[in-house]
Structure formats: structure tokens, C-alpha cells
Rosetta silent file (secondary structure, phi, psi, omega in degrees, C-alpha in Angstrom):
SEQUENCE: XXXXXXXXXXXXXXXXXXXXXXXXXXXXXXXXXXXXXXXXXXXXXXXXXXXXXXXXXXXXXXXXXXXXXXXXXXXXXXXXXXXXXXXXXXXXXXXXXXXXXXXXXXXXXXXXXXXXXXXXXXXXXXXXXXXXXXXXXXXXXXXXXXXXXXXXXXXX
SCORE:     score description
SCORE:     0.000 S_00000001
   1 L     0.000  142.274 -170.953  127.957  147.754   94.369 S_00000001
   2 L  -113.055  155.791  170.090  127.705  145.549   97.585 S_00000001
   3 L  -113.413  117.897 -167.102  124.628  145.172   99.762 S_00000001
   4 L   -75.679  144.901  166.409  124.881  144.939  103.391 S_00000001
   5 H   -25.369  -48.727 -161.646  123.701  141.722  104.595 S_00000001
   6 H   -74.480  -24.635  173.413  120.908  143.322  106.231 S_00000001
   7 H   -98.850  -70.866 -159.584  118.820  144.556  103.053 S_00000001
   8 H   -52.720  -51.597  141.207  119.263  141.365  101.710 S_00000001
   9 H    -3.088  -54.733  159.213  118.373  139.738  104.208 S_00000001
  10 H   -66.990  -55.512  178.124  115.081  141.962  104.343 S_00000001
  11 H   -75.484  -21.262  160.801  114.096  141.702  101.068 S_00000001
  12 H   -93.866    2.269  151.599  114.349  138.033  100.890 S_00000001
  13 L   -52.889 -123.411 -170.248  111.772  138.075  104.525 S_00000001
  14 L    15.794  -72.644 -174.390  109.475  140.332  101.945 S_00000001
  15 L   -75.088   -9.243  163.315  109.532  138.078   98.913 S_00000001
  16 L   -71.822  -35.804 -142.717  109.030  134.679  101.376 S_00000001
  17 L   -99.995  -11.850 -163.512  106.001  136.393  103.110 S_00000001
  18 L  -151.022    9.157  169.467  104.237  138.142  100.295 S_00000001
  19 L    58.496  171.857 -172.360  106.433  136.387   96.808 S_00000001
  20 L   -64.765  100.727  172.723  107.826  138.838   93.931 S_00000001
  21 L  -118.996 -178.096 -170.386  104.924  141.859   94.427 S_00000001
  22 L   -88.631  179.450  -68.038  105.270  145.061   92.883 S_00000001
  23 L   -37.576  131.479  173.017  106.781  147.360   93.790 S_00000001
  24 L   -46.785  139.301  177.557  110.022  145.477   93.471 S_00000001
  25 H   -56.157  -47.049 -161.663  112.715  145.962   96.250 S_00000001
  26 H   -65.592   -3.332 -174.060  114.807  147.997   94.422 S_00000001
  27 H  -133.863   16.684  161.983  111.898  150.598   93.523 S_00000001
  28 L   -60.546  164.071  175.589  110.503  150.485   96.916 S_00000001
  29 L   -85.774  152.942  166.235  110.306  153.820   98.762 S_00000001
  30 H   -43.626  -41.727 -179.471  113.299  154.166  101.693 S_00000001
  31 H   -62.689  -61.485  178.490  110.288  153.948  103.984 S_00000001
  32 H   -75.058  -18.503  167.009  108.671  150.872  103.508 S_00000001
  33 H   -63.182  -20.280 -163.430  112.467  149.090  103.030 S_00000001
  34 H   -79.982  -44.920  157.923  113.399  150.236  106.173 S_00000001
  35 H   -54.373  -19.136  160.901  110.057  148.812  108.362 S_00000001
  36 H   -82.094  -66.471 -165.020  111.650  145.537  106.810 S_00000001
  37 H   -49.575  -15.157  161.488  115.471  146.107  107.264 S_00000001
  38 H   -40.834  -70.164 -164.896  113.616  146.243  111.159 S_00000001
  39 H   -74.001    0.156  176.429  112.396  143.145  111.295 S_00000001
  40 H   -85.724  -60.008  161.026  115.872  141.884  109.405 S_00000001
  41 H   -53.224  -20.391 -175.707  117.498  142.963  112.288 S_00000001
  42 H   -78.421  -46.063 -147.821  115.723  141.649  115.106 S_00000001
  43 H   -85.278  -32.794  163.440  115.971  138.269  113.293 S_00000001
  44 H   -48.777  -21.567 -169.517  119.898  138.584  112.553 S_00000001
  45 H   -81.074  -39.025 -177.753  119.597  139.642  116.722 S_00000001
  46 H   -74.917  -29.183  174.076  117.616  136.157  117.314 S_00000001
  47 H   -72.418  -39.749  179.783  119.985  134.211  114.927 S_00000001
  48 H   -65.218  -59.710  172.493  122.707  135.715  116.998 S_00000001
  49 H   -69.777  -20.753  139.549  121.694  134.851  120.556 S_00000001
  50 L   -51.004  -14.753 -170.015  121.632  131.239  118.964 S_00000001
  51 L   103.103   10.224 -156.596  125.010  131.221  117.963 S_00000001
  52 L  -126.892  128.961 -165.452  124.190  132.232  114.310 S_00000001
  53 L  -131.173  130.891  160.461  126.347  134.579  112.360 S_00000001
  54 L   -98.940  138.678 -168.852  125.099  135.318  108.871 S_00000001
  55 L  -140.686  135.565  179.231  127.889  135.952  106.597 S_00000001
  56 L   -80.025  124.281  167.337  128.316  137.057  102.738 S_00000001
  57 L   -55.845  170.939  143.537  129.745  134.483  100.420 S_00000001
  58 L   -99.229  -42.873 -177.217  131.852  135.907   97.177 S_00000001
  59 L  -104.827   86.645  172.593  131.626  132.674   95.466 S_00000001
  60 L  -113.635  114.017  169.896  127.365  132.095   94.811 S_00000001
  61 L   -71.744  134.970 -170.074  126.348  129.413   93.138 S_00000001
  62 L   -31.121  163.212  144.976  122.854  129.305   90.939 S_00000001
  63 L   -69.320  124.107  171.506  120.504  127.672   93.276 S_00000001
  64 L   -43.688  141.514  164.326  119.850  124.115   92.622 S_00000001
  65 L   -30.231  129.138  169.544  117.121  122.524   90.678 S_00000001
  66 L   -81.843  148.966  170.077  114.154  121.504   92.718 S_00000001
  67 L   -70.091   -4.416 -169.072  114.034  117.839   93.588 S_00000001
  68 L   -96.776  164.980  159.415  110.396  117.941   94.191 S_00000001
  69 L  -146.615   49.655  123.019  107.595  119.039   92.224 S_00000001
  70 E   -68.026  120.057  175.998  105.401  119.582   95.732 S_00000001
  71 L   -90.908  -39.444 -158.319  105.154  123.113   95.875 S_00000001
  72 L  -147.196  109.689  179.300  103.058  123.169   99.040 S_00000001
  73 L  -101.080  142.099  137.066  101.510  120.175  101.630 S_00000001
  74 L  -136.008  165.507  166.709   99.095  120.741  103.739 S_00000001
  75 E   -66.523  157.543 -168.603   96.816  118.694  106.270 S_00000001
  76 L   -91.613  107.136 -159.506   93.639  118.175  105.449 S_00000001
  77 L   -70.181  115.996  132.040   91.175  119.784  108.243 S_00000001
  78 L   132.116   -5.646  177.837   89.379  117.060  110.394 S_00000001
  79 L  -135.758  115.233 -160.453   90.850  114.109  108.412 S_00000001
  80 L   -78.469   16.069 -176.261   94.263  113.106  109.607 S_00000001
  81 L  -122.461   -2.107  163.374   95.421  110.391  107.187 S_00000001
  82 L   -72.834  151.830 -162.121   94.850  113.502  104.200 S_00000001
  83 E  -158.791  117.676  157.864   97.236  115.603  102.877 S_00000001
  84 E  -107.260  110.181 -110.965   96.476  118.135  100.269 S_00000001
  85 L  -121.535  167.737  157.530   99.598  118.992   97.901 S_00000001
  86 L  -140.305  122.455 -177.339  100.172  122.064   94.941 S_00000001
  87 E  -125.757  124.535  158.894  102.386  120.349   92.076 S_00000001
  88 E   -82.702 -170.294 -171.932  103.353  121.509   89.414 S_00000001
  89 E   176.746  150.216  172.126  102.793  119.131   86.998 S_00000001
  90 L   -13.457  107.122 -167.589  102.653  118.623   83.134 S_00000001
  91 L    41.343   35.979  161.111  101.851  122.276   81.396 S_00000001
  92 E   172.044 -117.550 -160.548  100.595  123.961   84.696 S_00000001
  93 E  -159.619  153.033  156.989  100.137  123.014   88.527 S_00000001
  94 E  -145.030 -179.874 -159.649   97.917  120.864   89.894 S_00000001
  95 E  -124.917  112.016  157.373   95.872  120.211   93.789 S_00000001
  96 E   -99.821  124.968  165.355   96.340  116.548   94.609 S_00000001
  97 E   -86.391   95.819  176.447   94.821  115.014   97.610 S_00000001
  98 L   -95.720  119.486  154.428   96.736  111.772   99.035 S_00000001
  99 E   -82.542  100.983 -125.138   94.896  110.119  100.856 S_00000001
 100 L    -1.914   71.074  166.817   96.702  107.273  103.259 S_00000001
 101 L    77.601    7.661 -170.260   99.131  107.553  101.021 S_00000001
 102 E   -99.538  104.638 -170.842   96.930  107.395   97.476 S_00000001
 103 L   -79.768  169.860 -165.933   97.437  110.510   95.671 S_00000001
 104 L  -158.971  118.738  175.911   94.403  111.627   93.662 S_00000001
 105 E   -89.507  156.263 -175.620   94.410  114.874   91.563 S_00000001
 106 E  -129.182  -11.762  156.327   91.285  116.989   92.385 S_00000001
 107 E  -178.414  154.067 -171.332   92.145  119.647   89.794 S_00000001
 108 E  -116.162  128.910  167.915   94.898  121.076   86.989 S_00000001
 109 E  -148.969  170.093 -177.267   95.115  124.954   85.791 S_00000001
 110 L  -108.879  172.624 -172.269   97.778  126.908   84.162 S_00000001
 111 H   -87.765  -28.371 -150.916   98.284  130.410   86.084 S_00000001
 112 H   -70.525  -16.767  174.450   97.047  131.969   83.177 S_00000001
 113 H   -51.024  -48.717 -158.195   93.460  129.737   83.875 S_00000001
 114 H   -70.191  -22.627  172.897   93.549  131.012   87.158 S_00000001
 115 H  -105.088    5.300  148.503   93.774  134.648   86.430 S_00000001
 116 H   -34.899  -61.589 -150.400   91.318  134.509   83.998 S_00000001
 117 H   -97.030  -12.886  174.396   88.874  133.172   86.786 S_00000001
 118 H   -80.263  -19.852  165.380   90.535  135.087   89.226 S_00000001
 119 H   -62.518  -36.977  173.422   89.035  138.079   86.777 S_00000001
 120 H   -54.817  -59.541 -170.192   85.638  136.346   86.697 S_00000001
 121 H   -49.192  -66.586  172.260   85.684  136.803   90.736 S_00000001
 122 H   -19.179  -71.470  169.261   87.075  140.424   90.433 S_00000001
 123 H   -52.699  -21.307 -170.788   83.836  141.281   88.317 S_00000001
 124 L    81.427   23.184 -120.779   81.227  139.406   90.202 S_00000001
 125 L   -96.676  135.385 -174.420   80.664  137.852   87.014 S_00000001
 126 H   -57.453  -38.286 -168.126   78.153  134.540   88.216 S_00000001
 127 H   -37.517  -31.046 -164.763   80.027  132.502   85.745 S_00000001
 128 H   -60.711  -72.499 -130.709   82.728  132.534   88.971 S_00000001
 129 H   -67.371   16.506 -151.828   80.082  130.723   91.396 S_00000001
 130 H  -107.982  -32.957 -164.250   80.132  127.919   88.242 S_00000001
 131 L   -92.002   96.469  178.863   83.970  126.758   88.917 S_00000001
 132 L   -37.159  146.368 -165.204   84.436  124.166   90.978 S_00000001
 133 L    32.713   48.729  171.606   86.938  124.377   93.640 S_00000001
 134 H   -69.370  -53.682  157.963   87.498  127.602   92.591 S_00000001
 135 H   -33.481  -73.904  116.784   88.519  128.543   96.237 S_00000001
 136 H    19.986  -64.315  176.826   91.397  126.252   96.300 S_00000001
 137 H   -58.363  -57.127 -174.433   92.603  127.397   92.762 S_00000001
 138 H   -62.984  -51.419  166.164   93.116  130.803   93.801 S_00000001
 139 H   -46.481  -31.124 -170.394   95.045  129.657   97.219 S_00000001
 140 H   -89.475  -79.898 -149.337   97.156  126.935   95.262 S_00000001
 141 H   -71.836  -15.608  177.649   98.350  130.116   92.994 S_00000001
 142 H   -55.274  -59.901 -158.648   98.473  132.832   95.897 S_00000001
 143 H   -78.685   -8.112 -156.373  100.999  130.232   97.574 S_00000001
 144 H   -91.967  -39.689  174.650  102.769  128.865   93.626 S_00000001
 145 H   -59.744  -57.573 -148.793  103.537  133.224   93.676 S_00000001
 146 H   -71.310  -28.146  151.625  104.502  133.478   97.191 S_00000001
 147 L   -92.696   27.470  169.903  106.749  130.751   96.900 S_00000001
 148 L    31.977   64.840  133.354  108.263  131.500   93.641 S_00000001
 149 L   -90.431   39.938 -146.115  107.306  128.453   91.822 S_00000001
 150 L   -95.217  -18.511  173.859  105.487  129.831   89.117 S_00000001
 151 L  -106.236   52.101  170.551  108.190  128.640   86.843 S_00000001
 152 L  -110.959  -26.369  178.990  107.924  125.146   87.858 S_00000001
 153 L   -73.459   35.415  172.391  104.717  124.854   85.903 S_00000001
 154 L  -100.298   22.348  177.000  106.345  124.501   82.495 S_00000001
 155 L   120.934  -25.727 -160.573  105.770  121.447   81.330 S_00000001
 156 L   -94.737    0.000    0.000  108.734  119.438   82.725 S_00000001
């Protein structure tokens, strides 16, 4: 069975902006694929008035290995020589902060730590208001889902 360009194309929008959520495209209702296959189209319209033709291969190769094991940089608010990264890193992920160029880890979890504590949260349980950078933790795995890195944390 072939797929017009256009749902794929939608459903990988979907899984950049919001990572593998339930319900999975294929068991979405016609209705919510379709408010996507929209917004697939305008950008196939905007790719287009660039000069940009998207076109289906026959011959697709696995996607390569990543070279990185930065999942995510960002700046550091108010201090411009900071950077704070999400790594995966030996059995889990970690949040490093480099600083003019000095990396520093500021904390390591596995996802399953995080949805433990993301349960802790859930509950109101105080035990939450106990885990440092606990903020952070939840953000670095929001973005390790959304960017479908979750199996970068094994260990290599």
C-alpha cells in the first residue's frame, strides 16, 4: 500500500511537534489526520514557491546512526557564554551545562527515574518539592520524547 506524500509528510510534522503520542497515526480518527494533512499542504505550498519539490524515493535507506549524543542545546537565559545540553549518556540521559566551553553535568536520570517523579508531581506527593532540578528533568524528557531519542539512552 503506498502513502501519498502528503500524509507522510503530516504525520512526520505531528511526531516532530508533539514526538510518538498516542493515538498513533495510523489509529488516529480521519478528523484529526486531516487538520494535519492541512498544515502538510500549506508547507509542501511554501516548499514549492521556493523551488522545492518533495518527491518519494523507492530505494530508503535505515536512517543513520547519530553522530552526536546532544539531544538538545539550549542558551542559558541572561548568561551568554552558557549553554545547557540533554545527552544521553552512560545508562540514561543527562543535563550538562558548558560553560565557556567547560561542560559540567548538573544531573543524570533514566526515563524510567523521571516518570517515577513525574508520578510524584502527578500526586502532589511533597516528596516532589524534595528533587532537585526537578523542573529541568521533566523538560530534558518532554524534549528526549519529542525528539525521539529515548533510545539513545542505552548505555552506549
Amino acid at each position: 500500500m503506498s502513502r501519498e506524500i502528503r500524509d507522510i509528510l503530516a504525520e512526520c510534522m505531528r511526531r516532530e511537534r508533539y514526538g510518538l503520542i498516542r493515538p498513533l497515526w495510523a489509529d488516529a480518527d480521519d478528523d484529526s489526520r486531516e487538520e494535519v494533512r492541512r498544515r502538510a499542504d500549506h508547507l509542501m505550498r511554501l516548499l514549492s514557491d521556493y523551488g522545492v519539490d518533495l518527491v518519494r524515493r523507492v530505494d530508503v535507506d535505515p536512517s543513520p546512526a547519530p553522530t552526536s549524543r546532544t539531544i538538545l542545546a539550549n542558551q542559558v537565559y541572561g548568561q551568554p557564554d552558557t549553554m545547557r545540553e540533554v545527552r544521553a549518556a552512560e545508562g540514561g540521559f543527562a543535563i550538562v551545562a558548558v560553560k565557556a566551553g567547560v561542560p559540567a553535568t548538573e544531573q543524570s536520570f533514566t526515563l524510567n527515574e523521571v516518570m517515577l517523579n513525574a508520578d510524584l508531581v502527578l500526586s502532589d506527593d511533597p516528596a516532589a518539592k524534595t528533587i532537585k532540578g526537578l523542573g529541568r528533568q521533566l523538560a530534558a524528557a518532554t524534549e528526549i520524547y519529542r525528539l525521539n531519542a529515548a533510545g539513545l539512552g542505552g548505555g552506549k
